[in-house]
C-alpha positions as CSV (number, residue, x, y, z in Angstrom):
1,X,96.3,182.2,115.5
2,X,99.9,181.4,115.7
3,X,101.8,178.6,118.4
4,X,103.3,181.5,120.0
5,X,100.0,183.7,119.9
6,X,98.5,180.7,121.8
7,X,101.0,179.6,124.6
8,X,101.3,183.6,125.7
9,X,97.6,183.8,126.3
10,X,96.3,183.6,129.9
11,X,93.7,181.1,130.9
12,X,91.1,183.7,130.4
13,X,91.5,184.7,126.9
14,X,92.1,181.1,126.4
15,X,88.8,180.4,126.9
16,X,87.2,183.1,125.5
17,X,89.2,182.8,122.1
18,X,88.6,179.3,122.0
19,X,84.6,179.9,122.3
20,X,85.1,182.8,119.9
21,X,86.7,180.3,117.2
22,X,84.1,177.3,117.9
23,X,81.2,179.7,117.6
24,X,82.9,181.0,114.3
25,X,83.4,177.4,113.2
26,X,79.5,176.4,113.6
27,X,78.1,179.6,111.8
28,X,80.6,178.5,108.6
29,X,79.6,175.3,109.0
30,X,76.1,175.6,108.9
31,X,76.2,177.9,105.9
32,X,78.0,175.1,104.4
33,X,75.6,172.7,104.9
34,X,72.3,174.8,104.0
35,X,74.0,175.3,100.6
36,X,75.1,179.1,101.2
37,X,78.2,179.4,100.1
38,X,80.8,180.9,102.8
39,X,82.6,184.4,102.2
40,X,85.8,182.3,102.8
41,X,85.1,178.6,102.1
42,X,89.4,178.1,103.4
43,X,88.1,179.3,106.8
44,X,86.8,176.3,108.4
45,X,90.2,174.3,107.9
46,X,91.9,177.2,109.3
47,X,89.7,177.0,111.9
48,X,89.4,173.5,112.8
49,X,93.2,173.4,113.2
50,X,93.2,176.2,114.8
51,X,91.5,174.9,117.8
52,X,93.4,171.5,117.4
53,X,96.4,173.7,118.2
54,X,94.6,175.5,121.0
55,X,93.8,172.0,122.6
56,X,97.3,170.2,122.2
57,X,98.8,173.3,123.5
58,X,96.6,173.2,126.8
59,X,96.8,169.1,127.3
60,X,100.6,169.9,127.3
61,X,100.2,172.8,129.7
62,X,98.6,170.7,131.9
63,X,101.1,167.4,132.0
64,X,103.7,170.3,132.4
65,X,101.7,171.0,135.9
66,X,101.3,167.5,136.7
């Protein structure tokens, strides 16, 4: 997901997209590490920073609200 995608969601599909992308991130990973190889081994970086970006943009929410 894009910055902007992110910082227009609402605290509910906030949540929900951010279980949907861990969830995502745990089934690639454990292909990875059982030796099956992924459909799209870029995919778990894209991932991973994708919820980096999904955190950072929340902990900035909240010291907005603060």
């Amino acid at each position: 997901m894009k910055t902007k995608e992110i910082r227009k969601l609402k605290p509910e599909e906030y949540d929900k997209k951010m279980s949907e992308a861990k969830r995502e991130l745990m089934i690639l990973q454990g292909q990875a590490k059982t030796g099956t190889p992924p459909k799209n081994p870029g995919m778990i970086k894209k991932l991973r920073r994708t919820i980096a970006k999904m955190h950072t943009i929340r902990n900035e929410k909240n010291k907005e609200e603060q």
